[in-house]
KOLBA-254631 format. One record per residue: residue number from 1; residue in three letters; y, x, z of N, C-alpha, C, O in turn. Coordinates in Angstrom, 2 decimals. Each point is the difference from the previous one (the first is absolute). Example, Ala and Ser with C-alpha at 12.3 -4.5 7.8 and 13.67 -1.06 7.14 Angstrom:
! residues 2
1_ALA_-5.69_13.19_7.80_1.19_-0.89_0.00_1.20_0.90_0.00_-0.02_1.04_0.66
2_SER_1.07_-1.39_-1.38_1.19_0.82_0.06_1.09_-0.77_0.73_1.11_0.51_0.17
END
This chain:
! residues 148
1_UNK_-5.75_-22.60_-237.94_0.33_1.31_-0.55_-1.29_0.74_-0.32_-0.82_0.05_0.91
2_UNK_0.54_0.51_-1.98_-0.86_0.70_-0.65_0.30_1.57_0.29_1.01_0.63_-0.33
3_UNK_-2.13_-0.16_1.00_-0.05_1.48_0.60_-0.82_0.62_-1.09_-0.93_-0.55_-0.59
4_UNK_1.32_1.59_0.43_-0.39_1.32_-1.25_-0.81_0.48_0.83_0.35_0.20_1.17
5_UNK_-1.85_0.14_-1.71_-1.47_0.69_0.70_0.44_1.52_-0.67_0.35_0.18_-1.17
6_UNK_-0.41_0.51_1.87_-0.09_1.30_0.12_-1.31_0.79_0.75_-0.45_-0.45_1.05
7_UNK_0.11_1.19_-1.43_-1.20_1.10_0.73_0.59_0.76_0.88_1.08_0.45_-0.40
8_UNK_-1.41_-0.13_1.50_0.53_1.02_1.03_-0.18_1.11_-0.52_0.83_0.81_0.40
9_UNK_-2.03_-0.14_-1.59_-0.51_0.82_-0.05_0.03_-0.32_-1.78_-0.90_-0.65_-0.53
10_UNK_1.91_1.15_-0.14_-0.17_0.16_-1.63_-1.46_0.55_-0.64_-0.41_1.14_0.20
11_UNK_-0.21_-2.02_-0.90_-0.90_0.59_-0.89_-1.44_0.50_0.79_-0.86_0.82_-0.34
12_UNK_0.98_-1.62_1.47_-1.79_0.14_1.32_-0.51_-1.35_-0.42_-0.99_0.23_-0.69
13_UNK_1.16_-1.36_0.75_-0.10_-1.24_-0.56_0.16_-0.72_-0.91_1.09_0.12_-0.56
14_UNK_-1.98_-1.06_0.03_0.55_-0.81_-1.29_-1.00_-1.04_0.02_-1.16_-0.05_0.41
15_UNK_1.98_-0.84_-0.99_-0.95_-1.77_-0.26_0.60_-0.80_1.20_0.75_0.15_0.96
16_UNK_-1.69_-1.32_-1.73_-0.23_-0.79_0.81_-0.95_-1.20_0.57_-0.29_-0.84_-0.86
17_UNK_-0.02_0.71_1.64_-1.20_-1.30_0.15_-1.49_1.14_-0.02_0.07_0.90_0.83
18_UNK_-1.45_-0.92_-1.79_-0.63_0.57_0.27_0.14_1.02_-0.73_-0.92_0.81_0.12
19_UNK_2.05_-0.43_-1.12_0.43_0.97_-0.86_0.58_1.26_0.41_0.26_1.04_-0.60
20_UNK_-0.07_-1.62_2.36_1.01_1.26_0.64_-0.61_1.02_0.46_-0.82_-0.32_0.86
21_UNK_0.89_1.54_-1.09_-0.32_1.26_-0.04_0.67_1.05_0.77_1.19_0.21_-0.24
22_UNK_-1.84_0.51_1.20_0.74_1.33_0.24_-0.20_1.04_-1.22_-1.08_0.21_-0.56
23_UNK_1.97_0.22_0.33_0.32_1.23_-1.50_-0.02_1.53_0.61_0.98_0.50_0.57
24_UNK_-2.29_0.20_-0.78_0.02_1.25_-0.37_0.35_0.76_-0.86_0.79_-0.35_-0.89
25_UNK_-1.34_1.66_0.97_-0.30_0.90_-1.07_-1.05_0.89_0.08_-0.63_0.32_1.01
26_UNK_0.45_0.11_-2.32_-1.66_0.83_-0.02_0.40_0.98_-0.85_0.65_-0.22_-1.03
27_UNK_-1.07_1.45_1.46_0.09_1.55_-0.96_-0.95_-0.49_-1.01_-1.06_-0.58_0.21
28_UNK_1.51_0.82_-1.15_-1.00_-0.17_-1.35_-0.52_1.57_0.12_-0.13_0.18_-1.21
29_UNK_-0.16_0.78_1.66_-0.66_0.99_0.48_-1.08_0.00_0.80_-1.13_0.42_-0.24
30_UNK_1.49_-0.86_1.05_-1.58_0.13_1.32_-0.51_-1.57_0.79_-0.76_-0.16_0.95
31_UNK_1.64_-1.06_-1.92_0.16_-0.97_0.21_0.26_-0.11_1.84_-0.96_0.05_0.78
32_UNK_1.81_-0.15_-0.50_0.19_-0.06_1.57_1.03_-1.08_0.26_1.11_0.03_-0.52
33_UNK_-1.46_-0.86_1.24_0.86_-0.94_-0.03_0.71_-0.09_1.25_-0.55_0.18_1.09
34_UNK_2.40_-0.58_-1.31_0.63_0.41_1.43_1.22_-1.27_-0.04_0.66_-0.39_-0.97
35_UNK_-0.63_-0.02_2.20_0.63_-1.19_0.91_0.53_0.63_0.55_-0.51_1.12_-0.01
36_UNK_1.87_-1.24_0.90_1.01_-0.31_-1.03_0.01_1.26_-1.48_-0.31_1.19_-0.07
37_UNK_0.90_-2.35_-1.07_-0.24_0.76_-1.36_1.13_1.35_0.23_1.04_0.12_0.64
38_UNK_-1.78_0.69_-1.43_0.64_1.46_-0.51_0.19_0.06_-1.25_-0.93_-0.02_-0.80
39_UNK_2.08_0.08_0.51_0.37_0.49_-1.28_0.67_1.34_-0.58_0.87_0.13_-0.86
40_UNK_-1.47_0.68_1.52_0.78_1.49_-0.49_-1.15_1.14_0.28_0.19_1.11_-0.47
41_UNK_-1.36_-1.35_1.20_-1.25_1.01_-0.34_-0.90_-0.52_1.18_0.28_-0.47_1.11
42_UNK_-1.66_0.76_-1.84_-1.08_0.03_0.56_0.08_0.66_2.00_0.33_1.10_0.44
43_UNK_-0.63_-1.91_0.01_-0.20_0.46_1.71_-1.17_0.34_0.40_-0.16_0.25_1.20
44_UNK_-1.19_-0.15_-2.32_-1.01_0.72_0.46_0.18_1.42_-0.65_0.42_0.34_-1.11
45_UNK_-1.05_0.62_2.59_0.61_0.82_-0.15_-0.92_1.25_-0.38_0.17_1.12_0.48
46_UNK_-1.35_-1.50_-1.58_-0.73_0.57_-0.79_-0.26_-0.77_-1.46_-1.02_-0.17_-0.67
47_UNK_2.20_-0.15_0.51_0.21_-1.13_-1.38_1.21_1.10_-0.47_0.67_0.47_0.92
48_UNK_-0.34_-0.03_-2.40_0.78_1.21_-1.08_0.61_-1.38_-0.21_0.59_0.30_-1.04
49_UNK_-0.24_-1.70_1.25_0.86_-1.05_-0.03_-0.44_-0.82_-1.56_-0.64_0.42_-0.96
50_UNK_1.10_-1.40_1.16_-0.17_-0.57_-1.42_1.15_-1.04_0.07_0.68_-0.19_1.01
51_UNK_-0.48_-0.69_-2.59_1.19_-1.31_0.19_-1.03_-1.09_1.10_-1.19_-0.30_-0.07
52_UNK_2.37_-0.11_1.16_0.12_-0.92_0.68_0.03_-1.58_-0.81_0.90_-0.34_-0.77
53_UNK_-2.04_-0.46_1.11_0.27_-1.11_-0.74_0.13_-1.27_1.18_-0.35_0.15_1.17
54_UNK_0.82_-1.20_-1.65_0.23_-1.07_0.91_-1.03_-0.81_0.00_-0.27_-0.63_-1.02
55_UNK_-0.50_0.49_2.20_-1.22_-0.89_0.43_0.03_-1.23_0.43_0.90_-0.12_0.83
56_UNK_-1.41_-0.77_-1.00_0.37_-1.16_1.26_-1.63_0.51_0.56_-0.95_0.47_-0.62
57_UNK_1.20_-0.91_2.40_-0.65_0.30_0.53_-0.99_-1.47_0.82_0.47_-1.13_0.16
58_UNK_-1.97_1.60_0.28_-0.66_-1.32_0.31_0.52_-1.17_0.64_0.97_0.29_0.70
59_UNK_-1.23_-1.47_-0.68_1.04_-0.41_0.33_-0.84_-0.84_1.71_0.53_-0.88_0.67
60_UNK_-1.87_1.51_-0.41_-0.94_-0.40_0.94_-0.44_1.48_0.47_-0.32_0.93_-0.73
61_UNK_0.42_-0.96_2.45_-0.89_1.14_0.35_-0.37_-0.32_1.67_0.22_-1.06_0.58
62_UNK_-0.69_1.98_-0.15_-1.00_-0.35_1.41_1.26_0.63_0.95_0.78_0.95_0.03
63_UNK_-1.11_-2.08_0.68_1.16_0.52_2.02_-0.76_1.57_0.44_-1.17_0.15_0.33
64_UNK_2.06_0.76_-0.42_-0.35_1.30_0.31_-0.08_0.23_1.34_-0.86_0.38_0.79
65_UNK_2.77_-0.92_-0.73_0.44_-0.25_2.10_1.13_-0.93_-0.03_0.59_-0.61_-0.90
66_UNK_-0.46_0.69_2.17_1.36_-1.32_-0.28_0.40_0.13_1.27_-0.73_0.49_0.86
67_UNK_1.87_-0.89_-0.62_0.90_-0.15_1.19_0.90_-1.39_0.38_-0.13_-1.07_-0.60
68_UNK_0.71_1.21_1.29_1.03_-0.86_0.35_1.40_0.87_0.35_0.01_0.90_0.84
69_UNK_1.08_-1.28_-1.56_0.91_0.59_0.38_1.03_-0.46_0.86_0.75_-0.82_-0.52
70_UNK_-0.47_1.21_1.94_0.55_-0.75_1.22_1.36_0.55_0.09_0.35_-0.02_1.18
71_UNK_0.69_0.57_-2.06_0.96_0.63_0.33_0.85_-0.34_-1.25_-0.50_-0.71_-0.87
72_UNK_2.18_1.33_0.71_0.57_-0.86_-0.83_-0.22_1.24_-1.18_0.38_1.09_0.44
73_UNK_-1.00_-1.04_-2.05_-0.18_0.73_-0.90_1.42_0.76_-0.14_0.94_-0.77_-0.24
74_UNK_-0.65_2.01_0.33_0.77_0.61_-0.99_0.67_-0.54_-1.35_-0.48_-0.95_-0.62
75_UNK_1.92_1.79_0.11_-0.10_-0.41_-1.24_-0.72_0.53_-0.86_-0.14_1.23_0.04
76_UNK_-0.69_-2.19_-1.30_0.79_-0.85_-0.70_-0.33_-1.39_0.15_0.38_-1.02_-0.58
77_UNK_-1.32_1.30_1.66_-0.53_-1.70_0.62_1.10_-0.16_0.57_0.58_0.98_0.47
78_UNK_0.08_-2.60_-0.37_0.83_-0.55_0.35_-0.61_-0.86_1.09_-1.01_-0.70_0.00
79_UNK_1.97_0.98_0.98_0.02_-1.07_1.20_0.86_-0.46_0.74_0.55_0.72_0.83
80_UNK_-0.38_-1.45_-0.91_1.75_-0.94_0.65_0.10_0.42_1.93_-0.56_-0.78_0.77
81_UNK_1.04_1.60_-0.39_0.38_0.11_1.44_0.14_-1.24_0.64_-0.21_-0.15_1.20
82_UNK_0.54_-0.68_-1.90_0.76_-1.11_0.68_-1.34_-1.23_0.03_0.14_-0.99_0.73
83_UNK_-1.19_1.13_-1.43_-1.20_-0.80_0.10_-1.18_0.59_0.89_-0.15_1.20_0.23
84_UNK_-0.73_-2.30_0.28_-1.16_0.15_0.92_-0.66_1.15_-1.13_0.10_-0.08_-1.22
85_UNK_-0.80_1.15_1.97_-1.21_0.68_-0.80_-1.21_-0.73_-0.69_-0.44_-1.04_0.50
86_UNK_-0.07_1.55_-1.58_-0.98_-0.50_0.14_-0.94_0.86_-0.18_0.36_0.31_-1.13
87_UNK_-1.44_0.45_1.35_-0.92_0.76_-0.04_-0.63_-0.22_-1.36_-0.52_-1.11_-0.08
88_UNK_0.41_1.80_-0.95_-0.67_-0.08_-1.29_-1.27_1.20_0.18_-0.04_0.78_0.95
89_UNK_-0.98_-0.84_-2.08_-1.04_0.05_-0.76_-0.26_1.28_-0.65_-0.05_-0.25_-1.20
90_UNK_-0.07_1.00_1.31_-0.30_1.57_-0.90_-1.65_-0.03_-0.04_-0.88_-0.35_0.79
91_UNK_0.94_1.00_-2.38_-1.67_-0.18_-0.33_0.09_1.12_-1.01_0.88_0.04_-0.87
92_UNK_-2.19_1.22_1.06_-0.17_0.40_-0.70_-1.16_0.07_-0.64_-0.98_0.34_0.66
93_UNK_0.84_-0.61_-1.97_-0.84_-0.50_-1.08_-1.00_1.18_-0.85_0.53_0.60_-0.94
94_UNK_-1.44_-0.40_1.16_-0.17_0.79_-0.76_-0.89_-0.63_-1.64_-0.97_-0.75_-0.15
95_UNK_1.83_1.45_-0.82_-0.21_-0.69_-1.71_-1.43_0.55_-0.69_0.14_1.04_-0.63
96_UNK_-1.28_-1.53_0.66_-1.02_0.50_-0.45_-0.30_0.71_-1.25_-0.78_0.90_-0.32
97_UNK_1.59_-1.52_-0.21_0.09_0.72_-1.86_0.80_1.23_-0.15_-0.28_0.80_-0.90
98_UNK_1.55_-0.53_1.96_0.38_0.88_0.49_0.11_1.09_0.77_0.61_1.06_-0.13
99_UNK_-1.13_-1.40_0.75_-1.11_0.73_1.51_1.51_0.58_0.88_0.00_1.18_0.33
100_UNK_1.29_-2.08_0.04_1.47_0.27_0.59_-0.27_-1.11_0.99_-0.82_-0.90_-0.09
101_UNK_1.53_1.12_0.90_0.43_-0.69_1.14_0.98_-0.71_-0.02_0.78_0.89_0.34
102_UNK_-0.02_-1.93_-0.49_1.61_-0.61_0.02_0.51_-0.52_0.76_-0.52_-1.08_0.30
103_UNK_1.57_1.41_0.35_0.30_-0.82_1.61_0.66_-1.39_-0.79_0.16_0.06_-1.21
104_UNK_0.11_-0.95_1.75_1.31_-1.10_-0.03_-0.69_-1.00_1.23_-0.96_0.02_0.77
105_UNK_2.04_-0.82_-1.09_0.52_-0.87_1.14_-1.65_-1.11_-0.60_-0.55_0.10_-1.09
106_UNK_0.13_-1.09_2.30_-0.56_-0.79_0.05_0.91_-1.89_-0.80_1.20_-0.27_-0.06
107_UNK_-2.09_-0.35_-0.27_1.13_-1.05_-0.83_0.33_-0.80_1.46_-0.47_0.26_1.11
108_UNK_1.64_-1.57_-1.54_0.31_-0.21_1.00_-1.06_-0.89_0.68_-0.81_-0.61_-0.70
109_UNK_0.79_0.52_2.09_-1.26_-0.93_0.54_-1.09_0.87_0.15_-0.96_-0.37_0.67
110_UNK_0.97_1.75_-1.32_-1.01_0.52_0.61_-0.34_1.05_0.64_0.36_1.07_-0.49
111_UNK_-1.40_-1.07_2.19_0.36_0.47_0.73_-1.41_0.84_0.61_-1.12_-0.34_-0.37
112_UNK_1.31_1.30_1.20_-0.91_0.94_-0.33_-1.49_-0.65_0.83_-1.09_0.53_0.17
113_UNK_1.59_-1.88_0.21_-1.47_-1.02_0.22_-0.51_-0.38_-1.36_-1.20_-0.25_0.14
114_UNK_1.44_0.14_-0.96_-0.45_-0.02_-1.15_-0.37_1.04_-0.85_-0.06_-0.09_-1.23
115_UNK_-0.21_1.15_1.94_-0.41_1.24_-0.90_-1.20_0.25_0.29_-0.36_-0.83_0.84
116_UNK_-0.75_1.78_-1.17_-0.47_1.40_0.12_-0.15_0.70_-1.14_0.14_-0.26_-1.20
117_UNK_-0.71_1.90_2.30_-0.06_0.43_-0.93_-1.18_-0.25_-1.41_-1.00_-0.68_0.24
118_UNK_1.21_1.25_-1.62_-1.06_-0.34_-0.66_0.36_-1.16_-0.85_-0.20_-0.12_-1.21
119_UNK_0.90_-0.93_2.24_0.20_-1.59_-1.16_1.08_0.70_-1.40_0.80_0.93_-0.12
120_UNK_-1.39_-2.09_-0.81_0.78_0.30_-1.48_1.61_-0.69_0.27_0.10_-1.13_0.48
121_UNK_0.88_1.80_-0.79_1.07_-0.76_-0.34_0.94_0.32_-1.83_-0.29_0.60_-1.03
122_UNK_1.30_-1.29_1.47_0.61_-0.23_-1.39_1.12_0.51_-0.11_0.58_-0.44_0.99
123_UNK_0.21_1.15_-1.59_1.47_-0.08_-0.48_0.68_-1.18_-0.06_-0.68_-0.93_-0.44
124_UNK_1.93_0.62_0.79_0.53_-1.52_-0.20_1.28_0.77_-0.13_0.03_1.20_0.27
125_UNK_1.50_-2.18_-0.85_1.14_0.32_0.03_0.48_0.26_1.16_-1.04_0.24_0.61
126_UNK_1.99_-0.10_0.25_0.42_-0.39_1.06_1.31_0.21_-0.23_0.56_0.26_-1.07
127_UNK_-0.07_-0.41_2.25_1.61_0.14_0.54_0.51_0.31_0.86_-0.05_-0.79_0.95
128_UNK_0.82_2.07_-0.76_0.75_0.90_0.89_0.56_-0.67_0.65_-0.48_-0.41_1.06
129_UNK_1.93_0.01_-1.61_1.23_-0.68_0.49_0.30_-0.79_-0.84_-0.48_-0.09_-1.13
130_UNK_1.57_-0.74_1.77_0.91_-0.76_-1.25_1.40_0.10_0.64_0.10_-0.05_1.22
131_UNK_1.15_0.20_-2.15_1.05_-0.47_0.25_0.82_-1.21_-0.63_-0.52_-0.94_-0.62
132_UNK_1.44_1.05_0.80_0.88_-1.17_-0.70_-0.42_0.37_-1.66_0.24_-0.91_-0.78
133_UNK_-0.85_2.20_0.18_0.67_0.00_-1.55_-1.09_0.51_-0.21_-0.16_-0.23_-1.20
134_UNK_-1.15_1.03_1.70_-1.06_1.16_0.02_-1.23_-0.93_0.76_0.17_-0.63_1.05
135_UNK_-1.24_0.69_-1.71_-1.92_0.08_0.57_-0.26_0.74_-0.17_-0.13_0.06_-1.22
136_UNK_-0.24_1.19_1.84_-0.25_1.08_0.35_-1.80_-0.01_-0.46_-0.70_-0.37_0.95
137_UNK_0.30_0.55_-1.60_-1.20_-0.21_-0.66_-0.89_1.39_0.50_0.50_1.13_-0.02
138_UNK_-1.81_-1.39_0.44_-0.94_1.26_0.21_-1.53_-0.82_-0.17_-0.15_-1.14_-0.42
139_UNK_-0.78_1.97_0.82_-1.54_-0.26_0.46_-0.71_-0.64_1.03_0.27_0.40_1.13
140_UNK_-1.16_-1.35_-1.21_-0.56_0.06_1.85_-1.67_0.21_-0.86_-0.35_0.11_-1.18
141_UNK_-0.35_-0.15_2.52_-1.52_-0.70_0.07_-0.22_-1.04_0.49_0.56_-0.61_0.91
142_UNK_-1.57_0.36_-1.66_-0.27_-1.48_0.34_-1.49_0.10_0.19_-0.55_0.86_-0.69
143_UNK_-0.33_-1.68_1.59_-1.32_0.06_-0.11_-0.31_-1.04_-1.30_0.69_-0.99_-0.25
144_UNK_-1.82_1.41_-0.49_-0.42_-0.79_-0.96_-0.33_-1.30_0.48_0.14_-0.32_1.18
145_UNK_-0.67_-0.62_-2.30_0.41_-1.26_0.99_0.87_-0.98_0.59_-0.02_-1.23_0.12
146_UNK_0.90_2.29_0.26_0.94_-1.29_0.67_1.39_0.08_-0.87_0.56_0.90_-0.62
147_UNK_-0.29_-2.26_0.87_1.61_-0.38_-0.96_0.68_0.61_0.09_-0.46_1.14_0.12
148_UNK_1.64_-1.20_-0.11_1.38_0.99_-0.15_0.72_-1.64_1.25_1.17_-0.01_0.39
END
């Protein structure tokens, strides 16, 4: 059976392979660029606003901080009650060309022994959940370097 990829998050992501991108936006005013995208006005708050345009954003930036997360996520992270935990990966990235911070999840396999701060990582596809009919499609990091 063939499952339909969906984004958890409409219009934050796009691509695929080394094409995949987190998607901003930038005031064509004071050029400011903002994660998650805004589309209805400028959020700096000495910017008279300008049109919002759609960015893709770097798709490499440096380990800012990172964690381990030991508890079961909230929704819209999915986690089966009925399965062992497993402790996942939070990394926040900060985008040099951007000068933003971006949290997401670590890819799978990687664990906060494999971090510090400072190392370069990557954008990669990832995956939320799956059901019988839905792949729940989102972001991880990945350290540069290593496979998927």
């Amino acid at each position: 059976m063939s499952r339909t990829r969906t984004p958890v998050v409409a219009d934050w992501f796009a691509g695929e392979g080394k094409s995949f991108r987190l998607l901003g936006t930038r005031c064509s005013a004071c050029t400011c660029v903002f994660f998650p995208r805004e589309d209805r006005f400028c959020r700096n708050p000495g910017c008279e606003g300008g049109a919002l345009v759609e960015v893709a954003l770097s798709r490499r930036g440096r380990v800012w901080s990172y964690t381990d997360g030991r508890y079961r996520p909230p929704a819209p992270y999915a986690s089966d009650p009925e399965l062992p935990w497993e402790p996942y990966t939070l990394i926040a990235v900060e985008l040099e060309a951007e000068r933003m911070v971006v949290l997401g999840q670590g890819a799978p396999g990687v664990s906060v022994r494999d971090l510090e701060v400072g190392m370069e990582v990557e954008v990669v596809p990832g995956v939320l959940d799956e059901d019988g009919e839905t792949t729940w499609t989102t972001w991880h990091w990945r350290p540069v370097g290593v496979s998927a």
